[in-house]
N, C-alpha and C positions, 0 to 999 in steps of 0.2 A: 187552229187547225193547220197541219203540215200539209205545203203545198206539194201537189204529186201523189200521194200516199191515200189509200181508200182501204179501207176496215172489209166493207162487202161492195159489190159492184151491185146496182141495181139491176143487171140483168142474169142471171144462172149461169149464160152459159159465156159471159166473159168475166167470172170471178176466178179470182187470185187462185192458183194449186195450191198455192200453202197454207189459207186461210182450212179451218176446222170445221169438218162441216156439222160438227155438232153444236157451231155458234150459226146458223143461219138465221135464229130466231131470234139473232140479237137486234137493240135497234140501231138504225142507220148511223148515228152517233157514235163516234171511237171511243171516245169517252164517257161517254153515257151514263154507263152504268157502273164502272167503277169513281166515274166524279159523285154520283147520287150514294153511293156507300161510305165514300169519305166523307162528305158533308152530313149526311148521319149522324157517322160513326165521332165524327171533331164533337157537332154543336150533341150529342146524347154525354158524352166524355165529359165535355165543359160545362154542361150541367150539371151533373155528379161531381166535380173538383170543384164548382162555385158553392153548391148546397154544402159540402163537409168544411168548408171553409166559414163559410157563415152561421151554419147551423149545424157543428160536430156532433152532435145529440140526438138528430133525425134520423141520420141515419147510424141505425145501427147493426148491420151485419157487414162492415168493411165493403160498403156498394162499389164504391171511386176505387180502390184497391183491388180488387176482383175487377174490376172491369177490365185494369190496364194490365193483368197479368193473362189476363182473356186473350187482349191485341198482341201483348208480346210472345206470348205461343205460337200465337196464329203466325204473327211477322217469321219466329226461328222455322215453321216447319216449312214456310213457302221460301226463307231463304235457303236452307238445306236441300229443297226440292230444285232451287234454282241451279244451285252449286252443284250439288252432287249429280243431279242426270241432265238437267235441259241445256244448261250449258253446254254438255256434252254431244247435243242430235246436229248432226250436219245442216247447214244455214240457218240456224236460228239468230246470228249476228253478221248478216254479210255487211255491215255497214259500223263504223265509230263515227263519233263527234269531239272531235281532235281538241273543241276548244272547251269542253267540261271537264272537271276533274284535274284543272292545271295542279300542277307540282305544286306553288304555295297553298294553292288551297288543301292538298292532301296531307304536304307537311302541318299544315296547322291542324286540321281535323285528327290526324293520328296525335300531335302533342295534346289536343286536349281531353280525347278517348284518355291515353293514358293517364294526367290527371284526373279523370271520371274515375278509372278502374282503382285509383287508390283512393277517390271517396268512397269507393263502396268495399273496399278493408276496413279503412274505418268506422263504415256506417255500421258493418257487421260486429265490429268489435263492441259498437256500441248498443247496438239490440241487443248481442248476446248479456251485455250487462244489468239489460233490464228488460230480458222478457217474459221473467214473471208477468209483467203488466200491461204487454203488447198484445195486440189480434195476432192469428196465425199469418193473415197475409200481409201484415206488415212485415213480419220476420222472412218470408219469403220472398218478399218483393225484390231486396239486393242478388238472390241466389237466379234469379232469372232475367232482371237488368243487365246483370254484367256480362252473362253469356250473349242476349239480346243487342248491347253496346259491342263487344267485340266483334259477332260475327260482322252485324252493320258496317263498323268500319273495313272488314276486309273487304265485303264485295263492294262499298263506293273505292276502296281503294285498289280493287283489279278489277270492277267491270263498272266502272260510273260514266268511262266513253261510250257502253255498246248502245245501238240502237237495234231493239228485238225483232223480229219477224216472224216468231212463230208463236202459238198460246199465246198472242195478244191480250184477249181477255185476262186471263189466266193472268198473266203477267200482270198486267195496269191493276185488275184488282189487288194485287199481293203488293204491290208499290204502294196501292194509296193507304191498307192497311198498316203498312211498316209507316207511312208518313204522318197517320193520324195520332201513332203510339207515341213519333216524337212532340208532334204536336202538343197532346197532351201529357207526357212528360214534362216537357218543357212548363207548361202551365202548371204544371203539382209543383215542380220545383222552385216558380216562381210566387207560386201561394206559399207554399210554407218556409221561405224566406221572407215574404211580406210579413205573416205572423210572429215570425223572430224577431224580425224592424218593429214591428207592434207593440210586443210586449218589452222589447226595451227600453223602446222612448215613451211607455205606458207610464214603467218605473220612474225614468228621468222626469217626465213633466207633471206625475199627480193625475194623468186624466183614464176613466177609468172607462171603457167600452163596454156594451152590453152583451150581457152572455159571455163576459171574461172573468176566469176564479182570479184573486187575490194573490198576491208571488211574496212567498217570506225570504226567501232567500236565493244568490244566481242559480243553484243546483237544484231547486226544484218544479223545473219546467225543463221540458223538451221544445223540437223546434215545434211540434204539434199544439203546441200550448196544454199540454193537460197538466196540470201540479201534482196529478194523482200517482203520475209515473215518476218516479225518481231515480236521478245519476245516483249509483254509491260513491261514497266517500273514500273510492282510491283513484289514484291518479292517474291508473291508466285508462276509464270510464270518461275522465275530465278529458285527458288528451284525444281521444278517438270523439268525444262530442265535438271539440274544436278544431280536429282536423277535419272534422265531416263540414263545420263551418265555414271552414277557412276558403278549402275547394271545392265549393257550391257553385262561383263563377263559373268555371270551367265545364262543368257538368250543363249549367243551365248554356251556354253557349255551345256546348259540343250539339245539343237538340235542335237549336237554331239551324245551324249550320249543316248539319245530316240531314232535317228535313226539308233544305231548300236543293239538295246533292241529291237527293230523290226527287223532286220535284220535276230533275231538270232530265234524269234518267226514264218518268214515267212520260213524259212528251217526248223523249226520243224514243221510243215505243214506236216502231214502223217506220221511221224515219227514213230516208234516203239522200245519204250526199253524195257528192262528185270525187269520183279518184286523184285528182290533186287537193283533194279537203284540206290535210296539212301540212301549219307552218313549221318548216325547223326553225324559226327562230323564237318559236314562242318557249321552247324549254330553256328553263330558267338554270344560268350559272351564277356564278362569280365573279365570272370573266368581263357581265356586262360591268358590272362596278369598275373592274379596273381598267378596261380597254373604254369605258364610256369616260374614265379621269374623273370622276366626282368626286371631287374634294369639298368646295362649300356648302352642299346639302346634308353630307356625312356629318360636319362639324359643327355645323349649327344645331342639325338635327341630335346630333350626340348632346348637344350643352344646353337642348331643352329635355334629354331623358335625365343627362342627368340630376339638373332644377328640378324638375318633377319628383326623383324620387327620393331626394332630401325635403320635401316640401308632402310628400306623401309622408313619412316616418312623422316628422315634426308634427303633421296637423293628427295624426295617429296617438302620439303622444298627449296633446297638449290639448285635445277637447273633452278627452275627461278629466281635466284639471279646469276646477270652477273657475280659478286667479289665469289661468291661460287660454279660455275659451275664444277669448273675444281674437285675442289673437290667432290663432287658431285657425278663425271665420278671414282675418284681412288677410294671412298668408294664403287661403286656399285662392282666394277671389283674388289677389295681386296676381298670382303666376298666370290664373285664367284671363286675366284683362294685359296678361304682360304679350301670355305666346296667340293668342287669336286677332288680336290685328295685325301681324306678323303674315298668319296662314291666309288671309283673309287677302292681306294686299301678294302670296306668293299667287292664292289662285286665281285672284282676276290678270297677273300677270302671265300665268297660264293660257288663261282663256284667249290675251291677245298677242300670245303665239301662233296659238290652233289659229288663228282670223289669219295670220300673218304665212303660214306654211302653205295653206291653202290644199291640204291633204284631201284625198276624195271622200265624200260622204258615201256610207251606201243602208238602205233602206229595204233592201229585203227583209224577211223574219227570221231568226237564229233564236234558238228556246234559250239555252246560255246566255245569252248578253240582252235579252229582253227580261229576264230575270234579274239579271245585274242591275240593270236600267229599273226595274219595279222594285229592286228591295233597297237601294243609295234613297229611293224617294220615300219608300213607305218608313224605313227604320229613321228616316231624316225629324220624320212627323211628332216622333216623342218628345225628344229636345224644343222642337217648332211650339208643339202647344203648352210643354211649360213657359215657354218663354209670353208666348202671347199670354197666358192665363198670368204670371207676372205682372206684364205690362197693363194687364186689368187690373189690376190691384193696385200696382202705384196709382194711376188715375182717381182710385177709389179713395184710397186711405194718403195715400202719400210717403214719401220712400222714410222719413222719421229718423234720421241718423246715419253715419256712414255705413254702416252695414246694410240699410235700404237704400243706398246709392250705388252701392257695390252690386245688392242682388240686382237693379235695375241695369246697371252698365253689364254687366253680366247674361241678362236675358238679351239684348240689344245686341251685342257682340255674335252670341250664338247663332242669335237668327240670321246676320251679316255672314259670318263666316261657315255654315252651313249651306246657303242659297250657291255663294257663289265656288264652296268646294265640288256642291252635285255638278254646276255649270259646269267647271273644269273635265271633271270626272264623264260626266257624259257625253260630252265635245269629245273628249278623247276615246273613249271605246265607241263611236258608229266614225271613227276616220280608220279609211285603210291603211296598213304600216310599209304599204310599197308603192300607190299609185298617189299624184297629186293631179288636180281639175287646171284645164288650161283655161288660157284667157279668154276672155269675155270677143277678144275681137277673130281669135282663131274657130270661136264656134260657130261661123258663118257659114261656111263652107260644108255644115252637115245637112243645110238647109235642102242644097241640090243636089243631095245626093241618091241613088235609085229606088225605088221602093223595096225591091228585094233585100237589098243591103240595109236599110232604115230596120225591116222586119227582122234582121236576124241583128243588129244591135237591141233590139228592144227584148228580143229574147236572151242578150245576152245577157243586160241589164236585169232580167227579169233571176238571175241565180244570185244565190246571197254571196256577198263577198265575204263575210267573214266564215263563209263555209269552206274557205282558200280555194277560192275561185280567181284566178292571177289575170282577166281577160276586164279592162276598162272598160268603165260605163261611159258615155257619150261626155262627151270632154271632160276625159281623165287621159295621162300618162302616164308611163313611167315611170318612175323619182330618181331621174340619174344623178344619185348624190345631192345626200341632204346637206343645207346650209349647215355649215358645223356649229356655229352660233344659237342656231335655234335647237339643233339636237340636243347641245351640252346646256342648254337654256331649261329644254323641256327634264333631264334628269336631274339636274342640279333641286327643280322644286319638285319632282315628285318623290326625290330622295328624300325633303326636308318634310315634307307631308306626310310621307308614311313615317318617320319614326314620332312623329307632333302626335298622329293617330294613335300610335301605338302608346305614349304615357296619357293622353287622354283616353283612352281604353282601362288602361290600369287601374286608376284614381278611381272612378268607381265602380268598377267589376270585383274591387277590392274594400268596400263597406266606408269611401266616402261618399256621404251623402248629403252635403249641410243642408239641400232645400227640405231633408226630414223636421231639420231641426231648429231652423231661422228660416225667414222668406215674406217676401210681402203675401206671397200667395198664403201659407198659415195662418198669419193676421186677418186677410182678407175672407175667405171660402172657409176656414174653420181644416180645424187640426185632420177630422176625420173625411170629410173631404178630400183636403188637400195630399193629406196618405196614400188616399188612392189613385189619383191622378198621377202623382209621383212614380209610384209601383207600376202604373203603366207606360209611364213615361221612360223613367231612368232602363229599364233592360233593351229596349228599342234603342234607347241611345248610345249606351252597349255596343248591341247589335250591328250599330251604324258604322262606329269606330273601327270594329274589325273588319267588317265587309268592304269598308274605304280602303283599308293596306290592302287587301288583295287585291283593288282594282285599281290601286295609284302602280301596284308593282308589276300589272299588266300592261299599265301605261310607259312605265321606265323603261321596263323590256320592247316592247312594241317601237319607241324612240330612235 
């Protein structure tokens, strides 16, 4: 709940003028009734994409496809409703939120929008090739994603600061609609990449799953697994299947990402902040890099992108060569055991900076940076439990050769360098980037100070600072000039964190996977088990990687 901010007032005759009186009969709850339509609408969604996954055969009138072209109508006509008129009524936005919608995160969303929008050329190129033997709504489905994806990214891309005030309801419901479509998108997209990993390493290991046909050859399966539908035998069919394959990452991350950018648009929903809300320095140049002087973060960071992406191509190469596999497996786990104790000892050195700067905490509620703060933790969790689920298996079975020493040193390191990157990461976004807390023996003196004055710091205390509120909470100052030491301390490693993030992001957004294919856990829990635990694991870890650059390059900036 936003403090300040009331939906209906409990009494008549001191409700809001702007509130509808055609919602009086709403309940007390702001969210209420559009949280109880999205939780719905998610777990009805994810039923339908679970059942067509497990059981293609049940259903049979395209249920899970009809559904989600259901949401994305409904999302295009309440976006178009947004844009074209409500936008338009006087005060419907007297209020932004200066610190949603930053510049990196918008350039990233629009570059992977546009890698989406040329999956779906060539998703089309590739129905059209075969749809003699497609449903109708699959052949439709790209012709109302793509318009559904673009407009999306416009309005997070020119209205993902407003906070609304008027058609509340109206509004919140049409947000949670548009969130639930990514939602499950996001999920289709991530099912039916799982099904591809399935029936690849179906072929490669001999093991045959139930309710799966038989595959004679690479061309006859699609990513849906049916063998009934078949690529033709020209190569521009081949090329538009593999390109639909290749930029699946991007697509399944653009749905992460836009549904957390609506998430944070539907809580500002009635919002109200203060007229000094924003910071100029949070917009993001160039300039910080060269007036900040980072040199050693740049350079190291550059000489683990570029190891990565020679060690990306090579394990690319050389795991489907039976005589190069094994290699393959120590290359990928050498680079991973070379650069994570590296990142692991930058961000405890981090951490005892922040100890060392003594910059102000501050603890009010912000929907932006308590989002940041839930999703560094929730997407941390995938990585987290392969690694433990790992470590249950050595225990079990025993790591049985250097490649169970590597997958073991491997989960180990993860877990390491994970924990103490969120510390970093979270240390640093709840510190103000202009006030530091004075000493312990200066705060004596607030003791005697009058009650009047006590009340109006506690109220001052009580506004969020990262709402750029520039007024100290009770022993905090000013920051009259940061230590240079600790500044160029603090970019130097979030320079080398973000580009670390950025080729562990690659490696497997980009189809490497070895715990599909080696691991104690597969010995351990069994092949089809372990499948799935992975498929839940690896997108979240994903997920993790990119949401870490945006929030180490708010921290650089913020320095």
């Amino acid at each position: 709940m936003d403090a300040g901010v009331s939906e209906l007032d409990s009494d008549p005759q001191n409700q809001d003028p702007d509130v509808d009186p055609v919602l009086l009969w709403a309940p007390s709850g702001r969210r209420l009734i559009s949280g109880l339509l999205g939780l719905n609408l998610v777990l009805l969604g994810a039923a339908l994409v679970a059942g067509e996954a497990f059981n293609p055969e049940g259903l049979k009138h395209e249920e899970p496809e009809v559904f989600l072209l259901v949401l994305m109508g409904s999302s295009l006509v309440w976006m178009l409703w947004y844009l074209l008129w409500a936008r338009k009524q006087p005060g419907i936005c007297p209020h932004q939120d200066h610190h949603a919608g930053g510049t990196t995160v918008i350039v990233v969303l629009v570059l992977f929008a546009a890698f989406s929008l040329l999956l779906y050329v060539c998703r089309i190129g590739y129905l059209m090739s075969v749809r003699e033997c497609k449903p109708a709504a699959t052949l439709i489905s790209p012709f109302i994603e793509a318009p559904f994806l673009a407009l999306q990214t416009y309005l997070l891309w020119a209205h993902s600061k407003d906070c609304i005030h008027k058609h509340k309801i109206v509004t919140r419901s049409g947000l949670m609609v548009i969130l639930s479509a990514d939602l499950l998108l996001w999920l289709n997209a991530v099912t039916e990449d799982s099904i591809h990993e399935e029936i690849e390493l179906e072929k490669q290991d001999n093991l045959m799953f139930s309710n799966t046909n038989s595959l004679d050859d690479d061309d006859s399966f699609d990513l849906a697994g049916n063998s009934s539908c078949q690529c033709s035998a020209s190569a521009t069919c081949v090329a538009f299947r593999k390109g639909f394959e290749i930029l699946y990452p991007f697509n399944i991350e653009f749905y992460l990402m836009a549904s957390c950018m609506i998430y944070v648009v539907w809580k500002n929903v009635g919002r109200r902040t203060s007229p000094d809300h924003h910071h100029a320095d949070e917009k993001f140049s160039l300039r910080v890099l060269f007036k900040g002087r980072i040199i050693f973060g740049l350079v190291f960071g550059g000489l683990v992108l570029v190891a990565g992406a020679v060690i990306f191509v090579l394990y690319q190469i050389w795991v489907s060569d039976t005589e190069r596999r094994l290699t393959a497996f120590l290359v990928f786990y050498g680079y991973h055991l070379a650069i994570m104790p590296i990142m692991s000892l930058c961000s405890l050195a981090g951490v005892l900076v922040h100890r060392l700067e003594r910059r102000a905490h501050e603890g009010s509620h912000n929907p932006t940076r308590s989002l940041d703060v839930m999703l560094l933790v929730a997407a941390a969790l995938g990585q987290l439990a392969l690694s433990y689920f790992s470590l249950v298996a050595a225990i079990a079975v025993g790591t049985h050769g250097p490649l169970g020493d590597l997958d073991l040193s491997y989960s180990i390191l993860s877990l390491l360098e994970l924990i103490l990157q969120n510390i970093f990461i979270i240390e640093g976004l709840h510190r103000h980037p202009s006030l530091v807390t004075m000493k312990k023996e200066k705060q004596w003196s607030g003791i005697f100070k009058s009650k009047k004055k006590a009340v109006q710091e506690e109220k001052t205390t009580d506004i969020s600072l990262l709402e750029g509120n520039t007024s100290a909470p009770p022993g905090a100052q000013e920051h009259d000039g940061k230590k240079a030491w600790i500044k160029r301390a603090t970019q130097e490693i979030c320079a080398f964190l973000i580009l670390s993030n950025i080729m562990l992001w690659v490696i497997p957004a980009f189809g490497v996977h070895p715990q599909f294919e080696n691991g104690l856990g597969k010995q351990f829990f069994g092949f089809s088990p372990w499948f799935v635990l992975v498929n839940l694991g690896q997108p979240l870890g994903v997920f993790y990687r990119m949401h870490s650059v945006a929030a180490l390059m708010e921290l650089l900036i913020s320095a």
